[in-house]
C-alpha positions in Angstrom: 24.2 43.2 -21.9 21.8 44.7 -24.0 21.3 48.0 -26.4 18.2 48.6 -24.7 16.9 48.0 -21.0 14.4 44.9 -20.9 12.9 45.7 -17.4 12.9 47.4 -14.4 16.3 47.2 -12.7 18.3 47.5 -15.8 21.1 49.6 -15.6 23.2 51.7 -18.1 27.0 51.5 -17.7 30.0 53.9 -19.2 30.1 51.7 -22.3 26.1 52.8 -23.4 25.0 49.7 -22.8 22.0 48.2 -20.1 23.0 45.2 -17.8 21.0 43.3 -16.0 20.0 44.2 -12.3 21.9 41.4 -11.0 25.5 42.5 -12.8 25.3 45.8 -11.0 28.3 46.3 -8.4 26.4 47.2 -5.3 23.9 44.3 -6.3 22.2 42.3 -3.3 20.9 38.9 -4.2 17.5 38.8 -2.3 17.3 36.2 1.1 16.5 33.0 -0.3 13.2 31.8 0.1 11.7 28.8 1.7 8.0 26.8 0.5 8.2 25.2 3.4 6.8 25.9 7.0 9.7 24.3 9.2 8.1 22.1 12.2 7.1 23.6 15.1 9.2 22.9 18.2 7.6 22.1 21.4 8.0 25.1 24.0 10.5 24.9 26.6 9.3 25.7 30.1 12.9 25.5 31.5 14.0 27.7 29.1 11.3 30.3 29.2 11.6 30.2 33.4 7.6 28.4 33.2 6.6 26.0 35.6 5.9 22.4 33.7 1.9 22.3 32.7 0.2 18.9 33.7 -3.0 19.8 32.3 -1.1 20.1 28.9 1.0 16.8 29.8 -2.2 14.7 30.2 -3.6 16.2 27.3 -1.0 15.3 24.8 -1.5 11.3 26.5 -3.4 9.2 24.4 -6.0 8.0 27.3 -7.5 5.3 24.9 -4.4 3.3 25.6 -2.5 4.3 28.4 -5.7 3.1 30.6 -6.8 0.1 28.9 -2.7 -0.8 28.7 -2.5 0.1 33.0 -5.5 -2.2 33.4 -3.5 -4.6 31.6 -0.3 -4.5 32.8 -1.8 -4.4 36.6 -4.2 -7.6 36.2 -1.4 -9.6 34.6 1.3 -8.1 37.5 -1.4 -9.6 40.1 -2.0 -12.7 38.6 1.6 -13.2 38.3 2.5 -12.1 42.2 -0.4 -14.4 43.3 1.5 -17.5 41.5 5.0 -16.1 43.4 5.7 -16.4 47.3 3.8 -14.6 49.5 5.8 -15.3 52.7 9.4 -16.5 53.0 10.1 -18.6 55.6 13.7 -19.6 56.9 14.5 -22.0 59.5 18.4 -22.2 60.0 20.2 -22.1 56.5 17.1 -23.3 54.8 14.2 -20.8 53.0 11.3 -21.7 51.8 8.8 -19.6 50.1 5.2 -19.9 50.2 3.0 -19.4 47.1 0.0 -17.3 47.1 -1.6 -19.8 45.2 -1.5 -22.6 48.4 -3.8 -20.0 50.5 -7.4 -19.1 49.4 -6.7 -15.3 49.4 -4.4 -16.2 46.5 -6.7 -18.1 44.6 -9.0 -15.1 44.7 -6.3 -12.9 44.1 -5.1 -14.9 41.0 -8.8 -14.9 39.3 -9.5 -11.2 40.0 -6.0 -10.4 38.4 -7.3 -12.3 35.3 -10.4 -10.8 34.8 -9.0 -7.1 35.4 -7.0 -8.1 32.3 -9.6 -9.8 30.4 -11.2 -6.1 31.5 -8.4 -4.3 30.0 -8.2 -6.1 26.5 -12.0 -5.4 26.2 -11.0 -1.3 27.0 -8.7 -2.3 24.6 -11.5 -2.7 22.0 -13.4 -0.4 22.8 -15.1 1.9 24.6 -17.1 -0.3 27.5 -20.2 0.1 29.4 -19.9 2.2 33.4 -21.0 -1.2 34.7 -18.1 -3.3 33.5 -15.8 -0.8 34.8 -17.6 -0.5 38.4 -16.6 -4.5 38.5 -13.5 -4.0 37.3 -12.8 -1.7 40.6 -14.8 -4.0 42.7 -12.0 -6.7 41.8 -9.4 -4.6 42.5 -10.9 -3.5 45.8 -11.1 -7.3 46.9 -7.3 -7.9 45.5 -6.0 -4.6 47.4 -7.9 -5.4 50.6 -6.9 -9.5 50.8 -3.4 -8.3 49.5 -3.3 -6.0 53.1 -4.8 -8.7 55.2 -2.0 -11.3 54.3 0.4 -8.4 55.0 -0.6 -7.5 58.1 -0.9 -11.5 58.9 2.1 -12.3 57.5 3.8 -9.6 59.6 2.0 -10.3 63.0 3.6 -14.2 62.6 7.1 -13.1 64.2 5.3 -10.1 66.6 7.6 -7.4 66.8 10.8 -10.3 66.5 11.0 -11.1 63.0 13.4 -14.2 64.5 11.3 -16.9 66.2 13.5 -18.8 69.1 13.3 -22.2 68.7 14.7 -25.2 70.7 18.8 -26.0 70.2 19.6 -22.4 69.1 17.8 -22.6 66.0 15.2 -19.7 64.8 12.8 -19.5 62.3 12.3 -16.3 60.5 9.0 -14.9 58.3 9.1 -12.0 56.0 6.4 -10.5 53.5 7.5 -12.2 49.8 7.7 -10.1 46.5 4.2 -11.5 45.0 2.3 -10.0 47.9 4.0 -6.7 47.4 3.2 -7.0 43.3 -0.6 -7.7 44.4 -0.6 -4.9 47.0 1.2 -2.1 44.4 -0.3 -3.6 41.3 -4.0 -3.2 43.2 -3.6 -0.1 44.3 -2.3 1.3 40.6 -5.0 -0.5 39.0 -7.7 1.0 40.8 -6.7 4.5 40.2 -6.9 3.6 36.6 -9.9 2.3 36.9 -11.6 5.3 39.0 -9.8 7.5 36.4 -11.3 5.4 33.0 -15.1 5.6 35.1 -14.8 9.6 35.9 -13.5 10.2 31.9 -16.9 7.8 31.1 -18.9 9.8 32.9 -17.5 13.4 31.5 -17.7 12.4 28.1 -21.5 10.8 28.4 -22.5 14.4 29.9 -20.9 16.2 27.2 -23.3 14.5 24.6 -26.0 14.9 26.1 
């Protein structure tokens, strides 16, 4: 309350005297205001009726580790399945499993899953030479294609009987074990990573030239 207006807004009531803008009756006290941009929300396809973008999926993946940690993960998954049985053999109540490891296709097996790791630490580090990553597929190729041999071999055993007759009413039966389906799937994922690592290579050295 004042004798006198002090600024624009000021209002003079019955009494002679000017009131601030703010103690007038229909007075509307302004939307607060906020400093602070709030964070942008990502868009919702669903909700908009769009179809989901891949190209925008792979774009928000951070390729520097997702390949290098697929590499990884698939050398140390065929190393592991060459140490685990690759055929299970059972002859009445008995099972036995036998070990990649006691057949030369799992020795090889075993060292090409540890240098696809070794591979995949050193993407890890760095960005590595077109060369390292050709061997790193030509490991995997001999890994997938010996993992498919001892499928197919391990499969032929029994013919189209999986239950071999023996003498006395007793059979013998041979399956494919869970290392050589590791190797197989682990091969197979590995290489794909390994194609798609090389292609990347290759567009990013033609973009700087």
């Amino acid at each position: 309350m004042s004798d006198a207006p002090h600024g624009y807004g000021w209002w003079q009531a019955s009494d002679g005297k000017w009131y601030a803008p703010e103690l007038h009756p229909n007075y509307r006290p302004p939307p607060p205001r906020s400093d602070s941009i709030p964070p942008s929300q990502p868009p919702s396809y669903a909700a908009q009726g769009q179809s989901f973008d891949l190209a925008r999926w792979f774009g928000s993946l951070d390729l520097a580790k997702v390949l290098p940690g697929t590499v990884v993960g698939c050398g140390a998954v065929i190393a592991i399945g060459s140490l685990l049985p690759w055929a299970n053999v059972a002859f009445s109540v008995l099972s036995i499993g036998v070990t990649g490891t006691r057949t030369s296709d799992g020795k090889i097996t075993l060292v090409c899953g540890i240098l696809v790791l070794v591979l995949g630490v050193l993407m890890f580090r760095g960005r590595v030479a077109d060369g390292w990553l050709i061997g790193g597929g030509v490991l995997l190729l001999v890994a997938l294609g010996l993992s498919i041999h001892e499928v197919s071999s391990v499969t032929s055993v029994a013919g189209n009987d999986p239950a071999l007759q023996l003498g006395g009413g007793s059979y013998i039966s041979v399956t494919v074990g869970a290392g050589l389906w590791l190797c197989l799937i682990a091969s197979v994922i590995g290489l794909a990573a390994i194609i798609f690592a090389f292609v990347s290579s290759r567009m990013l050295s033609s973009g700087r030239k």
